[in-house]
C-alpha positions in Angstrom: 6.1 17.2 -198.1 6.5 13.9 -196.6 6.4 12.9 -193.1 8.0 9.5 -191.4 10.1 7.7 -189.2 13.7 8.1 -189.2 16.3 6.4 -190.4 20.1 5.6 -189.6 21.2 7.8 -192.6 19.0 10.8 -191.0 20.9 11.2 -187.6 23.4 13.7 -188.9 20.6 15.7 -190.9 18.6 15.9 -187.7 21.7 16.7 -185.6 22.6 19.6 -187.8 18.8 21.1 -188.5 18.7 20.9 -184.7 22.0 22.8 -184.0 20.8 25.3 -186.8 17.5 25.6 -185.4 17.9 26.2 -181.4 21.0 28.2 -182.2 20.1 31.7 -182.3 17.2 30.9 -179.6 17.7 32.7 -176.4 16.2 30.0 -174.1 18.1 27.2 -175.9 21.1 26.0 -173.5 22.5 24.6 -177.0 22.4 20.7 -175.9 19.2 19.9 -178.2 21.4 18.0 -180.4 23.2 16.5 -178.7 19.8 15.5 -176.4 18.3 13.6 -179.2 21.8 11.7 -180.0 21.4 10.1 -176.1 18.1 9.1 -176.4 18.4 7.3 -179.6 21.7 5.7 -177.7 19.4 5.1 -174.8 16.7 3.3 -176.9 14.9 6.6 -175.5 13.6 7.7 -178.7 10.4 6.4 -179.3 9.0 8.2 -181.9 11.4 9.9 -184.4 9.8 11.3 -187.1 11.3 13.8 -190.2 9.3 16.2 -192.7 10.8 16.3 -196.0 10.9 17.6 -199.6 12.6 16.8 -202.6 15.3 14.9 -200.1 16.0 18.3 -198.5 14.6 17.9 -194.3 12.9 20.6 -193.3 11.4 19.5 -189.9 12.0 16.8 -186.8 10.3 15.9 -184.0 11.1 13.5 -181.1 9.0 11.7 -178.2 10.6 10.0 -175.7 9.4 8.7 -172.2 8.6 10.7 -169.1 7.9 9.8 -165.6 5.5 11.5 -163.1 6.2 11.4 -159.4 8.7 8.6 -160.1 6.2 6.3 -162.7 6.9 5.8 -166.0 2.8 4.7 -166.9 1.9 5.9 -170.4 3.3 9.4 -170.9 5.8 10.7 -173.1 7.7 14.2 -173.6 7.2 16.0 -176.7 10.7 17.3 -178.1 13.1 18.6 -179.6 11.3 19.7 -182.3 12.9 21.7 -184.9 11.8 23.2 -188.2 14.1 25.3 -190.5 14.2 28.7 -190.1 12.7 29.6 -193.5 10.3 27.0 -193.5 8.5 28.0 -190.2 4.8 29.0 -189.5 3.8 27.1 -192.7 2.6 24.1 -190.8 5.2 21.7 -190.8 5.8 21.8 -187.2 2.5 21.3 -186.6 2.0 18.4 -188.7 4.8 16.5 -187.3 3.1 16.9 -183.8 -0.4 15.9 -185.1 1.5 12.8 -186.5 3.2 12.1 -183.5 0.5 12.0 -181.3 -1.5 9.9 -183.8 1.0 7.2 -183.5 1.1 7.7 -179.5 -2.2 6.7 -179.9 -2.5 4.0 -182.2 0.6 2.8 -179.0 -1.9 3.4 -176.2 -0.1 6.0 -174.9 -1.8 8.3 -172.3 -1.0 11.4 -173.0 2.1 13.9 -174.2 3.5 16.4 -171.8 6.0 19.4 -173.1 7.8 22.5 -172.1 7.4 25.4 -174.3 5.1 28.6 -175.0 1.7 27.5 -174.3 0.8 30.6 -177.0 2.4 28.3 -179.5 1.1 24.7 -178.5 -2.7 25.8 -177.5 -2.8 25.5 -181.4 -2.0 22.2 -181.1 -4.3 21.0 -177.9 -2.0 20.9 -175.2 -3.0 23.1 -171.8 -0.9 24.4 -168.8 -3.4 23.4 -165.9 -1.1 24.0 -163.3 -1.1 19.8 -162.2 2.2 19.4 -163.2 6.0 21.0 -162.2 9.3 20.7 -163.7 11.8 21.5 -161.3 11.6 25.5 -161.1 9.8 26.5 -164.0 7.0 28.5 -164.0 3.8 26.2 -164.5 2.2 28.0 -167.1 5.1 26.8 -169.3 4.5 22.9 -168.2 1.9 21.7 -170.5 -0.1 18.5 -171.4 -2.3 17.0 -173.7 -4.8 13.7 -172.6 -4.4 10.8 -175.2 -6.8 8.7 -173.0 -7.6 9.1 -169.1 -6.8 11.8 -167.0 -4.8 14.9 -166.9 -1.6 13.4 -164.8 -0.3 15.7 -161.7 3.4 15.9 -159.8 6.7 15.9 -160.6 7.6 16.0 -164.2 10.7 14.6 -165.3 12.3 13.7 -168.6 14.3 11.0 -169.7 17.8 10.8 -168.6 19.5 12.2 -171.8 17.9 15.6 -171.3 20.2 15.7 -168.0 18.6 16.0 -164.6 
Protein backbone atom coordinates (compact mmCIF):
# COMPACT_ATOMS: atom_id res chain seq x y z
CA UNK A 1 0.00 0.00 0.00
CA UNK A 2 1.06 3.45 -0.81
CA UNK A 3 0.29 6.52 0.90
CA UNK A 4 0.58 10.34 -0.60
CA UNK A 5 -0.62 13.50 -1.53
CA UNK A 6 -3.40 13.94 -3.91
CA UNK A 7 -3.58 14.72 -7.15
CA UNK A 8 -6.01 16.57 -9.68
CA UNK A 9 -6.88 13.15 -11.33
CA UNK A 10 -7.83 11.79 -7.63
CA UNK A 11 -10.80 14.25 -6.87
CA UNK A 12 -13.47 12.09 -8.44
CA UNK A 13 -11.91 8.82 -6.73
CA UNK A 14 -12.02 10.53 -3.34
CA UNK A 15 -15.46 12.05 -4.03
CA UNK A 16 -16.97 8.61 -4.79
CA UNK A 17 -15.00 6.42 -1.91
CA UNK A 18 -16.34 9.17 0.31
CA UNK A 19 -20.10 9.02 -0.85
CA UNK A 20 -19.58 5.14 -0.59
CA UNK A 21 -18.13 5.24 2.61
CA UNK A 22 -20.39 7.70 4.91
CA UNK A 23 -23.40 6.42 3.06
CA UNK A 24 -24.85 3.76 5.10
CA UNK A 25 -23.47 5.72 8.37
CA UNK A 26 -26.24 6.75 10.58
CA UNK A 27 -24.48 9.95 11.89
CA UNK A 28 -23.39 11.00 8.34
CA UNK A 29 -25.68 14.03 7.15
CA UNK A 30 -24.35 12.81 3.58
CA UNK A 31 -22.41 16.25 2.71
CA UNK A 32 -18.83 14.58 3.33
CA UNK A 33 -18.19 14.74 -0.30
CA UNK A 34 -19.23 17.29 -1.17
CA UNK A 35 -17.32 18.96 2.14
CA UNK A 36 -13.97 18.03 0.87
CA UNK A 37 -14.83 19.39 -2.86
CA UNK A 38 -15.24 23.17 -0.99
CA UNK A 39 -12.25 23.03 0.76
CA UNK A 40 -10.07 22.05 -2.06
CA UNK A 41 -12.07 25.13 -3.88
CA UNK A 42 -11.38 27.18 -0.89
CA UNK A 43 -7.60 26.42 -0.85
CA UNK A 44 -8.84 24.82 2.55
CA UNK A 45 -7.41 21.58 2.10
CA UNK A 46 -4.12 21.45 3.47
CA UNK A 47 -3.20 18.16 3.67
CA UNK A 48 -4.85 15.65 1.16
CA UNK A 49 -3.50 12.46 1.32
CA UNK A 50 -4.75 8.88 -0.49
CA UNK A 51 -3.82 5.12 0.37
CA UNK A 52 -3.58 2.94 -2.52
CA UNK A 53 -2.94 -0.43 -4.11
CA UNK A 54 -2.36 -1.67 -7.38
CA UNK A 55 -4.07 1.91 -8.69
CA UNK A 56 -7.30 0.80 -6.86
CA UNK A 57 -7.77 3.80 -3.59
CA UNK A 58 -8.65 2.30 -0.74
CA UNK A 59 -8.42 5.15 1.89
CA UNK A 60 -8.39 9.33 2.15
CA UNK A 61 -7.90 11.57 4.69
CA UNK A 62 -8.16 15.43 4.76
CA UNK A 63 -6.84 18.28 7.24
CA UNK A 64 -7.95 21.58 6.81
CA UNK A 65 -7.75 24.70 9.20
CA UNK A 66 -9.71 25.31 12.39
CA UNK A 67 -10.20 28.31 14.53
CA UNK A 68 -10.60 28.45 18.40
CA UNK A 69 -12.53 31.30 19.97
CA UNK A 70 -12.20 33.12 16.66
CA UNK A 71 -8.11 32.39 15.99
CA UNK A 72 -6.89 30.57 13.44
CA UNK A 73 -3.08 29.90 15.33
CA UNK A 74 -1.69 26.49 14.42
CA UNK A 75 -4.59 24.00 14.59
CA UNK A 76 -6.21 21.99 12.03
CA UNK A 77 -9.37 19.58 11.85
CA UNK A 78 -8.86 16.07 11.09
CA UNK A 79 -11.47 14.84 8.33
CA UNK A 80 -13.25 13.34 6.28
CA UNK A 81 -11.59 10.39 6.43
CA UNK A 82 -12.78 7.44 4.59
CA UNK A 83 -11.58 3.92 4.03
CA UNK A 84 -13.56 1.29 1.97
CA UNK A 85 -15.78 -0.72 3.53
CA UNK A 86 -13.91 -4.08 2.98
CA UNK A 87 -10.72 -2.73 3.60
CA UNK A 88 -11.45 -1.43 7.23
CA UNK A 89 -9.77 -2.30 10.62
CA UNK A 90 -6.68 -3.34 8.68
CA UNK A 91 -4.75 -0.24 9.45
CA UNK A 92 -5.15 1.87 6.66
CA UNK A 93 -7.11 4.48 8.32
CA UNK A 94 -4.73 4.63 10.80
CA UNK A 95 -1.83 5.06 8.76
CA UNK A 96 -3.11 7.84 6.85
CA UNK A 97 -3.69 9.69 10.27
CA UNK A 98 -0.20 8.87 11.57
CA UNK A 99 1.05 10.39 8.20
CA UNK A 100 -0.99 13.23 8.36
CA UNK A 101 -0.01 14.43 11.56
CA UNK A 102 3.68 13.77 10.67
CA UNK A 103 3.48 16.27 8.01
CA UNK A 104 1.50 18.69 10.45
CA UNK A 105 4.51 18.49 12.20
CA UNK A 106 7.30 18.69 9.96
CA UNK A 107 4.56 22.33 9.12
CA UNK A 108 4.78 23.47 12.74
CA UNK A 109 1.48 22.86 13.26
CA UNK A 110 0.12 22.86 16.93
CA UNK A 111 -2.00 20.35 17.17
CA UNK A 112 -5.16 18.40 15.29
CA UNK A 113 -8.56 18.57 16.72
CA UNK A 114 -11.58 16.09 15.39
CA UNK A 115 -15.07 15.01 15.97
CA UNK A 116 -15.64 11.40 16.11
CA UNK A 117 -15.75 8.24 18.68
CA UNK A 118 -13.10 8.91 21.03
CA UNK A 119 -13.19 4.70 21.39
CA UNK A 120 -11.88 4.82 17.85
CA UNK A 121 -9.20 7.75 17.83
CA UNK A 122 -7.73 7.01 21.63
CA UNK A 123 -5.87 4.43 19.27
CA UNK A 124 -4.59 7.07 17.57
CA UNK A 125 -3.56 9.68 20.54
CA UNK A 126 -6.19 12.09 20.51
CA UNK A 127 -8.21 12.81 24.00
CA UNK A 128 -11.70 14.37 24.78
CA UNK A 129 -10.54 16.66 27.86
CA UNK A 130 -13.59 18.53 27.96
CA UNK A 131 -11.54 22.17 26.92
CA UNK A 132 -13.09 22.32 23.85
CA UNK A 133 -17.05 22.60 22.38
CA UNK A 134 -18.49 22.41 19.01
CA UNK A 135 -21.67 24.03 18.94
CA UNK A 136 -23.98 21.38 20.85
CA UNK A 137 -22.20 18.29 20.91
CA UNK A 138 -21.49 16.39 23.60
CA UNK A 139 -17.69 17.10 24.72
CA UNK A 140 -16.63 13.67 25.01
CA UNK A 141 -16.94 13.52 21.24
CA UNK A 142 -14.68 16.85 20.69
CA UNK A 143 -11.22 15.62 20.77
CA UNK A 144 -7.58 16.75 20.30
CA UNK A 145 -4.22 15.76 19.92
CA UNK A 146 -0.99 18.33 21.00
CA UNK A 147 1.55 18.59 18.08
CA UNK A 148 3.53 21.13 20.21
CA UNK A 149 2.33 23.46 23.17
CA UNK A 150 -0.74 23.20 24.91
CA UNK A 151 -4.04 21.55 24.82
CA UNK A 152 -6.19 24.67 23.13
CA UNK A 153 -9.79 25.47 25.02
CA UNK A 154 -13.12 27.35 23.54
CA UNK A 155 -15.11 27.39 20.76
CA UNK A 156 -14.31 24.91 18.03
CA UNK A 157 -15.04 25.70 14.64
CA UNK A 158 -14.25 24.28 11.26
CA UNK A 159 -13.54 25.80 8.16
CA UNK A 160 -16.25 27.30 6.15
CA UNK A 161 -16.98 24.47 3.69
CA UNK A 162 -18.10 22.20 6.52
CA UNK A 163 -21.11 24.83 6.84
CA UNK A 164 -21.60 26.73 10.00
Amino acid sequence: MLIRPETAADADAIHDLTLIVFGPMPFSDGTEADIIRRLRAAGDLTISLVAEEEGETLGHVAFSPVTIDGLHDGWFGLGPISVRLERQRQGIGKALIAQGLDLLKERGAKGCVLIGDPEVYSRAGFVSDGLLRYKDLDRRYVQSLVLRDIAPSGALEFAAAFGG
